[in-house]
VEXDREN-2710 file (C-alpha; in Angstrom, 1 decimal):
% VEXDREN-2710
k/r/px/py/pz
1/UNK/0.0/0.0/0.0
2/UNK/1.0/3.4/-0.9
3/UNK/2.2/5.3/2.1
4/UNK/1.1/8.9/1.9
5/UNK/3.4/11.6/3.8
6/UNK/2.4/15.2/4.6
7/UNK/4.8/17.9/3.7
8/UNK/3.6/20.7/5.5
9/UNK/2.1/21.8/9.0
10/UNK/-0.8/23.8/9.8
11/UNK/-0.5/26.5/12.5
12/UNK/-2.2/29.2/13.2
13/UNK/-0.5/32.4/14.2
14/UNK/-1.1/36.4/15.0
15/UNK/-1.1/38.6/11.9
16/UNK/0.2/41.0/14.0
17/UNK/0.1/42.1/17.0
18/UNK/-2.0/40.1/19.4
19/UNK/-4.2/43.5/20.7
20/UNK/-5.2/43.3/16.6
21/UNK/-6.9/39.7/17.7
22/UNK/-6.2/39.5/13.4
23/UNK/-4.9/35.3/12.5
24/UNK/-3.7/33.4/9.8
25/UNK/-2.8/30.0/8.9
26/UNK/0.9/29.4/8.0
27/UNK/2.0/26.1/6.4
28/UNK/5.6/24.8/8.2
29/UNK/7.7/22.5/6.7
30/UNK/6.8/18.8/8.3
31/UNK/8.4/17.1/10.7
32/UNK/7.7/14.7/13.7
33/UNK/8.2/16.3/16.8
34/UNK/8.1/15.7/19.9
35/UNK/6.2/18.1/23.3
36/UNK/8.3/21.5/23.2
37/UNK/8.8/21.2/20.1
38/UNK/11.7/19.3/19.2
39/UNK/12.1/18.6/16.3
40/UNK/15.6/18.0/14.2
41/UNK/16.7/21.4/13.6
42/UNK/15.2/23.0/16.6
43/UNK/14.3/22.8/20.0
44/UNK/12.3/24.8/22.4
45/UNK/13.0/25.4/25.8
46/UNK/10.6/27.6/27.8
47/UNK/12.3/27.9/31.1
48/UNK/11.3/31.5/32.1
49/UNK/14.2/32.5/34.7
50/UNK/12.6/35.7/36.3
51/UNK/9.4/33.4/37.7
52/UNK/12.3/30.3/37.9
53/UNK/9.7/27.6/36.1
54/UNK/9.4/25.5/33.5
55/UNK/6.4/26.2/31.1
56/UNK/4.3/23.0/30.1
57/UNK/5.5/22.1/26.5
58/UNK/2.9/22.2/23.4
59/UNK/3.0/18.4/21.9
60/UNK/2.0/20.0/17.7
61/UNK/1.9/15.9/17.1
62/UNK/-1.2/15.6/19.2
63/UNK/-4.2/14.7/17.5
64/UNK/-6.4/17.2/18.8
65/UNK/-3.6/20.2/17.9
66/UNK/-3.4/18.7/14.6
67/UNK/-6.5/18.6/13.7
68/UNK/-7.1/22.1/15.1
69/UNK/-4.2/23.2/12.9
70/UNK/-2.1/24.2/16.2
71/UNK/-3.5/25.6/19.4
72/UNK/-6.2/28.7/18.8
73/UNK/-4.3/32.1/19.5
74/UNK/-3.9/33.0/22.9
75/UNK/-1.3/36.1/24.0
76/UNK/-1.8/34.5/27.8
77/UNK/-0.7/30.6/26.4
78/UNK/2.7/29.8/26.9
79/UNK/2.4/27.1/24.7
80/UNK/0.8/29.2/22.1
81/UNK/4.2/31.0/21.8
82/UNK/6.3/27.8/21.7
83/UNK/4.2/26.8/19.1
84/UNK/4.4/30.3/17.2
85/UNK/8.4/30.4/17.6
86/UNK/9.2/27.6/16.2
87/UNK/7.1/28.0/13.0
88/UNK/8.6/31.0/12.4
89/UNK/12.5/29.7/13.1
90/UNK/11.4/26.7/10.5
91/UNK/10.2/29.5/7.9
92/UNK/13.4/31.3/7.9
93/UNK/15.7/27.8/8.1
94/UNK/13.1/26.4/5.0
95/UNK/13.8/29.8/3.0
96/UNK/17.5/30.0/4.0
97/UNK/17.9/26.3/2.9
98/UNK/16.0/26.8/-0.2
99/UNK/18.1/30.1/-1.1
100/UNK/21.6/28.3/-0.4
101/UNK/21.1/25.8/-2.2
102/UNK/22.0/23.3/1.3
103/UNK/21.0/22.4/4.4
104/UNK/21.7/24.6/7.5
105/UNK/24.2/23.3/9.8
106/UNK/24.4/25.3/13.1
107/UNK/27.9/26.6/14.7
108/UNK/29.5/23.7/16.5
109/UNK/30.5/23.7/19.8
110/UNK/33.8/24.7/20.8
111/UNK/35.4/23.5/24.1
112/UNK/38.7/25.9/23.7
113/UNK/40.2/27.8/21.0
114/UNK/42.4/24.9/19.9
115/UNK/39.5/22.5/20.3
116/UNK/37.9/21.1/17.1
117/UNK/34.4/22.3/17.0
118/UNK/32.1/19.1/18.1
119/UNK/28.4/19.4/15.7
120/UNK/25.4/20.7/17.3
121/UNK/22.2/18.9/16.1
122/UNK/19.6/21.8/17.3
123/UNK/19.9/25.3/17.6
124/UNK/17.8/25.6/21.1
125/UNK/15.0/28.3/21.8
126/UNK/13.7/30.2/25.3
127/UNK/10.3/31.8/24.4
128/UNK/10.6/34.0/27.7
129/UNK/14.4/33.9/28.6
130/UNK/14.8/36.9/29.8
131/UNK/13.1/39.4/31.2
132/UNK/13.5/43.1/29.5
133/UNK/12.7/44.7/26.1
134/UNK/15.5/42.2/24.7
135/UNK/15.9/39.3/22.2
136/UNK/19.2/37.9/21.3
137/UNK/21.6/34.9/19.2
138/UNK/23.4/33.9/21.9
139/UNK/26.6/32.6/19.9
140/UNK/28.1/30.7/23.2
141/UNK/25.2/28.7/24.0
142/UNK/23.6/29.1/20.3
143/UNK/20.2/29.9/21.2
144/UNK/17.8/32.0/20.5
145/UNK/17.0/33.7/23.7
146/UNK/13.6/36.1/23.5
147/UNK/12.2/38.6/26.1
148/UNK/9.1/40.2/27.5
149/UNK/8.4/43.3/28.9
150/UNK/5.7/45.4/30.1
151/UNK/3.5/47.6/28.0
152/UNK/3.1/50.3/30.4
153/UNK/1.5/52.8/27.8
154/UNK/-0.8/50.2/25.8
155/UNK/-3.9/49.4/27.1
156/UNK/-4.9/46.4/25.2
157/UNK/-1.6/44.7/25.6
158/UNK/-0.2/44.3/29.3
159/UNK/3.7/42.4/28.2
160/UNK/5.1/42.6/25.0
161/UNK/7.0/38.9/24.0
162/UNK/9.2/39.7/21.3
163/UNK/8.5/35.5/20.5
164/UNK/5.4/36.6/18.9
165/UNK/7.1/39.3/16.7
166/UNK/7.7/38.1/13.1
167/UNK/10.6/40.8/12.3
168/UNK/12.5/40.1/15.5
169/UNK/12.4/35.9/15.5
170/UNK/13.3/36.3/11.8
171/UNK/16.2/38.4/13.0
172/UNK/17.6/36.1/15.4
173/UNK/17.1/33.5/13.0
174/UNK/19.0/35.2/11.0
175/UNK/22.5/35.3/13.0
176/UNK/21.6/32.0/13.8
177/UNK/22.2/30.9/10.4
178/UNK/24.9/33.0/9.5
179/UNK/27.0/31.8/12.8
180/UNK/26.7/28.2/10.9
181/UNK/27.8/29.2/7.8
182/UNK/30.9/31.1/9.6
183/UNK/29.6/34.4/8.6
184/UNK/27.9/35.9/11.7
185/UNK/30.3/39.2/12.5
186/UNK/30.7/39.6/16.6
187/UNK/30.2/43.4/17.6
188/UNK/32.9/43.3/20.1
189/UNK/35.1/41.9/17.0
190/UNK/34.2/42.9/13.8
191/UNK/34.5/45.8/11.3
192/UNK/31.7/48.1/12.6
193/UNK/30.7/48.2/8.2
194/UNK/30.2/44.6/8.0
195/UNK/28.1/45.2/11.8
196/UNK/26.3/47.6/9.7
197/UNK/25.4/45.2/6.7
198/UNK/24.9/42.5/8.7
199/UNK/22.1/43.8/10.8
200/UNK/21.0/45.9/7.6
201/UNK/20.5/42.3/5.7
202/UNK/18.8/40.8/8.7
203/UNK/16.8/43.6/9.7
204/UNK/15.3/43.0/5.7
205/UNK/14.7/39.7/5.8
206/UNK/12.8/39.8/8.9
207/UNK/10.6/42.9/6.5
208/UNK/10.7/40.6/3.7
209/UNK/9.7/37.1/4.8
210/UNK/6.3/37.7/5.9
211/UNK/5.1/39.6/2.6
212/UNK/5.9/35.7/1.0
213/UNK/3.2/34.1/3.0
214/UNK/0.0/33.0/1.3
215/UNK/-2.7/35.7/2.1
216/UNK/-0.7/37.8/4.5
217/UNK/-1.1/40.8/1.6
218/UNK/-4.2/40.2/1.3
219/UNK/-5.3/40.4/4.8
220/UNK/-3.6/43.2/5.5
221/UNK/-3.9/45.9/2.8
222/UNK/-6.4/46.2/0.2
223/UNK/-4.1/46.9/-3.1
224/UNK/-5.9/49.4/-5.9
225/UNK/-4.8/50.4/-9.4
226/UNK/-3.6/53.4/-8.0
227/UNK/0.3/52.4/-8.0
228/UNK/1.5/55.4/-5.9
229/UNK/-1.0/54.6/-3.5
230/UNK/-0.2/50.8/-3.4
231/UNK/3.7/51.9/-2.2
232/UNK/1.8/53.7/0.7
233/UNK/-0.1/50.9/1.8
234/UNK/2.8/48.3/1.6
235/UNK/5.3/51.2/3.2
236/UNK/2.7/51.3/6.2
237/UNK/2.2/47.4/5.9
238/UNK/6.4/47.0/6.4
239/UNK/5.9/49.7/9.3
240/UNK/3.9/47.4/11.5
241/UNK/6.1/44.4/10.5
242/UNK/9.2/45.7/11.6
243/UNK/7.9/47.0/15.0
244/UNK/9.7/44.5/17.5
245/UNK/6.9/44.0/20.2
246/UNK/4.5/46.8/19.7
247/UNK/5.9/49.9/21.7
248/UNK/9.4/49.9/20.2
249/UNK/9.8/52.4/16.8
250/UNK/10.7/50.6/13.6
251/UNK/14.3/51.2/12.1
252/UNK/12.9/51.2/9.2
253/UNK/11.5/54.1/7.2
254/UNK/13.4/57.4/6.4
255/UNK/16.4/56.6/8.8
256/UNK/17.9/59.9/9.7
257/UNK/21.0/60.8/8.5
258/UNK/24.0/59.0/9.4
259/UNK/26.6/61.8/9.7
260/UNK/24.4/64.3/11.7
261/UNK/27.2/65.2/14.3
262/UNK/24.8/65.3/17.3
263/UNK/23.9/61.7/16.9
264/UNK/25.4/59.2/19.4
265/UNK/27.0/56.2/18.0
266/UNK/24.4/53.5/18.5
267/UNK/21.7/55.8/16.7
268/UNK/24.1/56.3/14.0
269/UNK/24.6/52.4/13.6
270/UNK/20.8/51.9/13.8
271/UNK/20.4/54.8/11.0
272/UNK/22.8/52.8/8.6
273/UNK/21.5/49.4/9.1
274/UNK/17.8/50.6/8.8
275/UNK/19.2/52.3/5.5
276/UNK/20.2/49.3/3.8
277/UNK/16.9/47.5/4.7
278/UNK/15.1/50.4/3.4
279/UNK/16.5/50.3/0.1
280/UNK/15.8/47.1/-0.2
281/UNK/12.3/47.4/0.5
282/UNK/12.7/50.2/-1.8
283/UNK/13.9/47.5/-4.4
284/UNK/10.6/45.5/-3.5
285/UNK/8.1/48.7/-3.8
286/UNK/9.9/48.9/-7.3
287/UNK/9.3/45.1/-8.3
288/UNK/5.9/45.4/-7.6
289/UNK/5.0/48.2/-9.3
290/UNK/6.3/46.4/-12.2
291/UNK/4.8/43.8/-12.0
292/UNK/1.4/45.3/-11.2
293/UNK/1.3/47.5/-14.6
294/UNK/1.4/43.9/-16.5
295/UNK/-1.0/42.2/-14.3
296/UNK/-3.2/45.2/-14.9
297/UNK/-2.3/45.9/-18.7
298/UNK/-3.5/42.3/-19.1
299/UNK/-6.5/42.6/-17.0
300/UNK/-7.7/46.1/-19.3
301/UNK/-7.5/47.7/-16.3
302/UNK/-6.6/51.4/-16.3
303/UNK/-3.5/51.9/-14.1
304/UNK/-2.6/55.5/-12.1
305/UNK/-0.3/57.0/-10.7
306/UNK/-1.2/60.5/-9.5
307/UNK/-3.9/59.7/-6.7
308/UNK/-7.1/60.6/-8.8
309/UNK/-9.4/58.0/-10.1
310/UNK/-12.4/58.4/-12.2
311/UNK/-15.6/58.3/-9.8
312/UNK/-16.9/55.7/-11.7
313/UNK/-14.2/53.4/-11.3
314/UNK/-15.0/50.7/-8.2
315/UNK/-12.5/48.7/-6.6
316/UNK/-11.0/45.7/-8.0
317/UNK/-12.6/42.7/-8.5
318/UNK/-12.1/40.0/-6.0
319/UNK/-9.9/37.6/-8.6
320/UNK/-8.3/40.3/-9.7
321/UNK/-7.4/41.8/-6.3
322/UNK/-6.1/38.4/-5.1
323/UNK/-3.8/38.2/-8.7
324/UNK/-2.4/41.5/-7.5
325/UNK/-1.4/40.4/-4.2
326/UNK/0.0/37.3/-5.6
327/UNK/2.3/39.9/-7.4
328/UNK/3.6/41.5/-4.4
329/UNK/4.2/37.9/-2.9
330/UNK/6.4/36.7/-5.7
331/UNK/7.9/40.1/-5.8
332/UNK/8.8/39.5/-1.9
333/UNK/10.0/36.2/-2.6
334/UNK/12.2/36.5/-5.5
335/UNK/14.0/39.3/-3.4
336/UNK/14.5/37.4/-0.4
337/UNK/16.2/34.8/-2.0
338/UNK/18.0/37.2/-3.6
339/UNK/19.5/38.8/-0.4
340/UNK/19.9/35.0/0.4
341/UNK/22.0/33.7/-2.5
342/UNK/23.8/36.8/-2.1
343/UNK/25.5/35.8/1.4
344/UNK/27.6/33.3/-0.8
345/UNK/28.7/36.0/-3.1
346/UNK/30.2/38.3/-0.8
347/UNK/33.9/39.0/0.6
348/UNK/35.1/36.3/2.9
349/UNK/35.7/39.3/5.5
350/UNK/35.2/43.7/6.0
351/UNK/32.0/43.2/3.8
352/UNK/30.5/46.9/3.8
353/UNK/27.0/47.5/1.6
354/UNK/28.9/48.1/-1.5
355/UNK/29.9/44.8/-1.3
356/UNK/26.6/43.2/-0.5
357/UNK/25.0/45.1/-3.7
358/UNK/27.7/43.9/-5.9
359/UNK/27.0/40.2/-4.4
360/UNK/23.1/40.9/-5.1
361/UNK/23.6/41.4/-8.5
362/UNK/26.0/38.6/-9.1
363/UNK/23.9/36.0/-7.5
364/UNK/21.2/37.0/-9.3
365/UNK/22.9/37.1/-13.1
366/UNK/24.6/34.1/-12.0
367/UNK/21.9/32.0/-11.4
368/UNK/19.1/33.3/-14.0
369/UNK/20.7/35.2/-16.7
370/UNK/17.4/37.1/-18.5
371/UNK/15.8/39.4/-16.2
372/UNK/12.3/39.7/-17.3
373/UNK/10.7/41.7/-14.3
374/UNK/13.6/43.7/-13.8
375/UNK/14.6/43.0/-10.1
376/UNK/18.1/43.6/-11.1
377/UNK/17.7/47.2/-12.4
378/UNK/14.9/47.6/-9.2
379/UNK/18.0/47.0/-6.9
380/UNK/20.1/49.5/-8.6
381/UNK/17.8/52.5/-8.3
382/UNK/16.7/51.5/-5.1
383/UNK/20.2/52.2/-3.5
384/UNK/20.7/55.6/-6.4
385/UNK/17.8/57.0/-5.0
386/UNK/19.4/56.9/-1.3
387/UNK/22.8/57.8/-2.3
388/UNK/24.1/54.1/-1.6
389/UNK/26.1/53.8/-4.6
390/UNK/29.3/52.6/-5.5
391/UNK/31.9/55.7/-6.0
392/UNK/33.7/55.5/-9.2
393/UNK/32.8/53.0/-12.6
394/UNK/29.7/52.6/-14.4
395/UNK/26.5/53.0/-13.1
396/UNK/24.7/50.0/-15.3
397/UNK/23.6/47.0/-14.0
398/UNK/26.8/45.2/-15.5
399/UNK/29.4/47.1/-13.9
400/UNK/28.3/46.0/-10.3
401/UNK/28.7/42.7/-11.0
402/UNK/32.5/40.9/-9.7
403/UNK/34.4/39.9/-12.6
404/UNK/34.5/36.0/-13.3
405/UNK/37.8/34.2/-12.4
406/UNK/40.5/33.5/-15.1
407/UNK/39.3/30.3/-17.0
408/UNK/42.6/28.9/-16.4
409/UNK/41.9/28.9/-12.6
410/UNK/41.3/25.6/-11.5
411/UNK/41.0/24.3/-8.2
412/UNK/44.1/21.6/-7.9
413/UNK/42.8/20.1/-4.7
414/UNK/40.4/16.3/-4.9
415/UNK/37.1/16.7/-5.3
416/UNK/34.8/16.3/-2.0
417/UNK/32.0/15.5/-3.8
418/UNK/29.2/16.8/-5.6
419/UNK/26.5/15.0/-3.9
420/UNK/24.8/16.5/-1.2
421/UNK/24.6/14.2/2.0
422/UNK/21.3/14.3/4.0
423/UNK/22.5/13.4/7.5
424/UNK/23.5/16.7/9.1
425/UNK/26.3/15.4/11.2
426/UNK/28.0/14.0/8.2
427/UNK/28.0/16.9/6.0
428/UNK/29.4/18.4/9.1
429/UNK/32.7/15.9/9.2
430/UNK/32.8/16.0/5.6
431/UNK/33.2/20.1/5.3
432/UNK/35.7/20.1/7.9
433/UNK/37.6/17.9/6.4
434/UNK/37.5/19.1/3.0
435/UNK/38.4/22.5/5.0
436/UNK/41.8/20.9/6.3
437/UNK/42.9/19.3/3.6
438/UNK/42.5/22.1/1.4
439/UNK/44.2/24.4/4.1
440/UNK/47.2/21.6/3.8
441/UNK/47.1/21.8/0.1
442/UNK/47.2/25.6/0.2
443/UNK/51.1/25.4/1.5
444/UNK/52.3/23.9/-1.2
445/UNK/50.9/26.0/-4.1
446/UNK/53.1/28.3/-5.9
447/UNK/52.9/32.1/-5.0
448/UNK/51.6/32.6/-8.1
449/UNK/48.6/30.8/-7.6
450/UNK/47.8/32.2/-4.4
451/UNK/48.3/35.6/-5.5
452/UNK/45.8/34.7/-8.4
453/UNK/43.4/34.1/-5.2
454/UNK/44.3/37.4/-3.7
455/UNK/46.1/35.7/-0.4
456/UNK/49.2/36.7/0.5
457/UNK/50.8/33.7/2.5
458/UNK/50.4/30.1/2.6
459/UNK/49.5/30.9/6.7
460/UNK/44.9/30.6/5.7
461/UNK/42.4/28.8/7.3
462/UNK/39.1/27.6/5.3
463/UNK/36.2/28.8/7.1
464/UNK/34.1/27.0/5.3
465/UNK/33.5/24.6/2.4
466/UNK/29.8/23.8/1.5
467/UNK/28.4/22.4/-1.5
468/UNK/25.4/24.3/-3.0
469/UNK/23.0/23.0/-5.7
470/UNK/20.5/25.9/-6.7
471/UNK/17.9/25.6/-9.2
472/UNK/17.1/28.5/-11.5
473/UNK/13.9/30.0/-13.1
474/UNK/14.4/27.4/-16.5
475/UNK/14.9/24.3/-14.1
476/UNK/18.0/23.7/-14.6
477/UNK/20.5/23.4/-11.2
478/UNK/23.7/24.6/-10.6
479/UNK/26.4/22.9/-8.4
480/UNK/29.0/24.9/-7.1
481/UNK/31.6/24.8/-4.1
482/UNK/31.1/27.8/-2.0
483/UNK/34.6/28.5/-0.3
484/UNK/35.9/31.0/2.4
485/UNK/40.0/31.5/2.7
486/UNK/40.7/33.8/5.3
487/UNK/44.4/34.9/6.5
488/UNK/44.8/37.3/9.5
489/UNK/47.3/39.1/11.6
490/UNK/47.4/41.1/14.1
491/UNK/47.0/45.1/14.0
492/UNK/47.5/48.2/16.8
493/UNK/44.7/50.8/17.2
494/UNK/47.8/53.1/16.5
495/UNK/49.7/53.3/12.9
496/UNK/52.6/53.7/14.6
497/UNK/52.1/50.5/16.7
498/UNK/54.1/47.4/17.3
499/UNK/53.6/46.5/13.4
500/UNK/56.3/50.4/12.8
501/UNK/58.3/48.5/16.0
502/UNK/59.0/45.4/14.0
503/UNK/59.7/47.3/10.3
504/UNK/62.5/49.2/12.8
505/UNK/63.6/45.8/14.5
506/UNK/62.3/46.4/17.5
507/UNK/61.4/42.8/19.6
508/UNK/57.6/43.4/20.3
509/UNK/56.5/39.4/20.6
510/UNK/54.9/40.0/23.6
511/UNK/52.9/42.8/22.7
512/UNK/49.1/41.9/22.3
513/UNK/47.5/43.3/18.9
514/UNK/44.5/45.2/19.8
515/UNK/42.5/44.0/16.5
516/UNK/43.1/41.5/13.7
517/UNK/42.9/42.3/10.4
518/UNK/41.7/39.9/7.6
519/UNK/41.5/39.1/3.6
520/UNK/41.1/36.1/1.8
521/UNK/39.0/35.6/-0.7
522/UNK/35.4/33.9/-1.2
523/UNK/35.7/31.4/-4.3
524/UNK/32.7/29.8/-6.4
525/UNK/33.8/26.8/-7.6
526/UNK/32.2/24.4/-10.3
527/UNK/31.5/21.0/-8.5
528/UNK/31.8/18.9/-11.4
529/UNK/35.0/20.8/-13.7
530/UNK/36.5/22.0/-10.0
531/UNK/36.9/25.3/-12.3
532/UNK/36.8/28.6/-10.5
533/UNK/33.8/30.8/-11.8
534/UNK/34.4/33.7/-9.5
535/UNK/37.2/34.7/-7.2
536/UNK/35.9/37.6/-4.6
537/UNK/38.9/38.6/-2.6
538/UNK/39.8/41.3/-0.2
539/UNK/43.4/41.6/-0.1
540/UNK/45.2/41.8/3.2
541/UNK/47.8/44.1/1.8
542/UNK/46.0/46.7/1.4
543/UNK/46.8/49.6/3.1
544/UNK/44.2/52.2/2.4
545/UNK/41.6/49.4/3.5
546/UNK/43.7/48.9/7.0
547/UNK/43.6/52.6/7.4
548/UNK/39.5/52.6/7.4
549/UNK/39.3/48.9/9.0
550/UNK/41.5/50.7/12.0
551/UNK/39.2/54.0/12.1
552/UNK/36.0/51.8/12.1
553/UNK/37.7/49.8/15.3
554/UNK/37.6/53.1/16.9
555/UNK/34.1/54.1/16.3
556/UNK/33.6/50.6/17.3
557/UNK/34.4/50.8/20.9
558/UNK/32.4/54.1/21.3
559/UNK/29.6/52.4/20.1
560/UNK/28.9/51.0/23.6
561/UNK/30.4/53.9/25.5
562/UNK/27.1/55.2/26.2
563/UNK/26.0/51.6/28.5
564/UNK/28.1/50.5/31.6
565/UNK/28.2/47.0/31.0
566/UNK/30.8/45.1/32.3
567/UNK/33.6/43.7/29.9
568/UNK/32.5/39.8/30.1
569/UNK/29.0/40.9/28.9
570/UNK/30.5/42.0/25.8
571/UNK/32.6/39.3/25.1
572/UNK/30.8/36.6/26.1
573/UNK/26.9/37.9/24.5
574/UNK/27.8/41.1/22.6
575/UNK/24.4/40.1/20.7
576/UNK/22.6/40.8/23.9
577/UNK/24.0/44.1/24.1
578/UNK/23.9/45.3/21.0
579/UNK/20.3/44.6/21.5
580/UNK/19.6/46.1/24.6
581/UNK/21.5/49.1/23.5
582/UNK/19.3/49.4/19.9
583/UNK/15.9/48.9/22.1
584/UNK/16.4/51.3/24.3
585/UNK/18.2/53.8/20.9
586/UNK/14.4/53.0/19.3
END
């Protein structure tokens, strides 16, 4: 007998807030789970530590939940938020997976710094683990660790839980995934530019996700054929998304300016980030509108653009209305995995938002060649109109895209395989070890070739080395290697530091570099031909980049000179911070 399996779960969820009392039904990639839920990816923990008690744990494989497609919203339910969390962690991980072209793994454990990492199976969440206007990735115990707070000046809503807010579990999410795919950037250790793009590309996706759920346009806004007033309606609709937990103001919008002197440093950072999400939203509004004057073109409906409509005119009819928000969803979606796929194409290290729209673009052209809706030129504009442009070269679609790596540059290292493996742990063995033996093989090329690279010495590690097959728009799928090289060394705050001591001889072994300072490059290798398609290096000799890697270390530190917090805090959960500081910024 045939055995039939299900491929998606039913919950139901909030459309917004809860004081909205507004729901809809989400599909969530299946999987048996068992009372918390854990599942294979995930697991929820609702130990609330200000009350010191365990929360009873929603079984989602129970007949009666099932069958009710998940419990009934209830702000008061724990287990209503348990079950809410971890549909929306499984969204982003199912989107992420899909972009990428792979299957998540999270950051392993490390015991010590010259510990191998050991594999983590589940990335573990606390609904209500602390209590504050917080939410955080903790990278040492890699969770995702969400707070409450009171509402003091909302009626309808006593507590806030930031495990009920879209934008911010997305968020999390978010770093979550990037710390597994050895690109989450540490605020108490990275370039404050790649801090800045990082939280920028989150801070979208977390906008973008929910515009790709079936009937979440069309419950929330009623789209016309008036296309300047559509953008209003979706502008106010990305308003209420990005609101953390109700009383906190949305980054996003018209972010004031980021070089207003009387700004302090953590507004400034939360200016820049919301920047880069709004031109991506920006980039969607653009999409949609596109794709709305053909929808309504076809449909002999007549389109405008200046606010007036003829009196006679009524609204849209019903099938025509819901074709229109289908538009704005594929719109959404084709840009989120855009911002996805473009994590793969970016620098290894110091990745600013120059660099993320040149890896936009790449991914994009890489992967589907024609660009019939335009998306590519959307993105372009969207970042003209806001002054986020490249200085220097062309201004055409083409010339932000890297340059493709010499045909003659092939990888001379075996092949790992170009056939995905489904367990989780073994992927996780077999990237490491195709990450040491290519570190091994790296000290015996010629100069030359690593100089082709953009490395400078043989002393690298491999970060990462993940094999992604992504299928574009004609069906076809692509398999490349997706490689991180990264070499560092150790910098002063000071350009006249201990790296002037040892050009004059002077013996400074002892001396502790303040920062390190990294290049390497990011290849894009063919899985099949092991030929390099693209080569997207920062070089570590650079000296004007050092100069600006060394003032944005500086701003760095000031970023937190504003909160007393003691020095482990920011070592050990700079996430929960960074956090803390933004809330209270917003």
């Amino acid at each position: 007998m045939r055995e039939y399996k299900p491929v998606h779960r039913r919950l139901r969820q909030f459309l917004f807030e809860p004081s909205s009392a507004a729901t809809i039904l989400v599909n969530v990639p299946w999987e048996n789970v068992s009372p918390g839920p854990v599942g294979e990816h995930v697991e929820v923990i609702d130990f609330d530590p200000a009350s010191d008690c365990f929360y009873s744990p929603v079984d989602l494989d129970s007949p009666a939940v099932i069958a009710l497609d998940g419990l009934p919203p209830a702000e008061g339910d724990p287990r209503f938020h348990q079950q809410t969390i971890y549909g929306l962690t499984m969204t982003t991980l199912a989107h992420f997976e899909r972009g990428l072209g792979r299957r998540i793994l999270w950051a392993g454990h490390r015991a010590s710094d010259a510990a191998p990492e050991t594999f983590v199976q589940r990335l573990r969440i606390y609904p209500h683990g602390l209590s504050g206007a917080n939410a955080c990735y903790s990278a040492t115990k890699k969770a995702l660790v969400m707070g409450y707070f009171a509402n003091d000046d909302k009626v309808e809503s006593a507590v806030s839980f930031t495990c009920l807010s879209r934008s911010v579990v997305a968020h999390e999410t978010v770093h979550a995934i990037l710390d597994g795919i050895r690109r989450l950037v540490h605020p108490s250790q990275g370039s404050l530019d790649e801090l800045v793009a990082q939280e920028g590309v989150a801070l979208a996706i977390g906008l973008l996700q929910p515009l790709t759920m079936d009937g979440f346009v069309d419950a929330s806004v009623i789209l016309t054929a008036d296309l300047d007033h559509n953008n209003t309606l979706l502008r106010g609709l990305a308003q209420r998304i990005v609101e953390p937990a109700g009383q906190l103001t949305s980054l996003l919008g018209s972010p004031p300016d980021p070089n207003q002197s009387n700004q302090t440093p953590m507004a400034g950072f939360a200016a820049q980030s919301g920047a880069l999400a709004a031109c991506l939203f920006d980039a969607f509004l653009g999409i949609t509108r596109i794709r709305l004057s053909r929808l309504f073109r076809v449909a002999g409906v007549r389109i405008h653009v200046d606010g007036v409509r003829d009196r006679e005119e009524g609204p849209l009819h019903s099938n025509l209305l819901a074709a229109a928000s289908s538009e704005a969803r594929k719109s959404a979606l084709h840009l989120l995995q855009m911002c996805i796929r473009a994590i793969d194409y970016s620098p290894p290290v110091d990745v600013n938002w120059e660099d993320y729209l040149r890896a936009l673009i790449t991914a994009d052209a890489d992967l589907a060649a024609g660009d019939e809706f335009g998306y590519r030129d959307a993105v372009v504009n969207a970042f003209r109109k806001r002054g986020m442009f490249p200085p220097g070269g062309g201004t055409a679609v083409v010339d932000l895209q890297w340059d493709a790596a010499s045909p003659n540059l092939v990888l001379p290292v075996l092949d790992p395989g170009n056939v995905p493996i489904i367990d989780r742990s073994s992927e996780f063995e077999r990237e490491r070890a195709a990450s040491i033996k290519l570190a091994a093989a790296l000290k015996s090329w010629p100069a030359e070739m690593r100089s082709a690279l953009g490395l400078s010495s043989s002393d690298v590690t491999v970060d990462s080395f993940r094999l992604a097959r992504r299928a574009g728009p004609g069906g076809c799928v692509r398999a490349d290697h997706v490689i991180r090289i990264v070499e560092r060394k150790g910098q002063s705050l000071l350009p006249n530091g201990p790296e002037a001591a040892k050009g004059k001889g002077a013996n400074v072994k002892n001396d502790k570099p303040d920062f390190f300072f990294g290049g390497g490059c990011t290849l894009i290798v063919d899985a099949h031909t092991l030929q390099v398609r693209y080569c997207i290096s920062k070089d570590i000799r650079d000296a004007d980049r050092l100069e600006r890697y060394r003032t944005s270390q500086q701003k760095r530190i000031s970023l937190f000179s504003d909160h007393e917090q003691e020095e482990k805090k920011l070592n050990d959960e700079p996430f929960s911070l960074l956090r803390e500081a933004l809330f209270e910024t917003s």
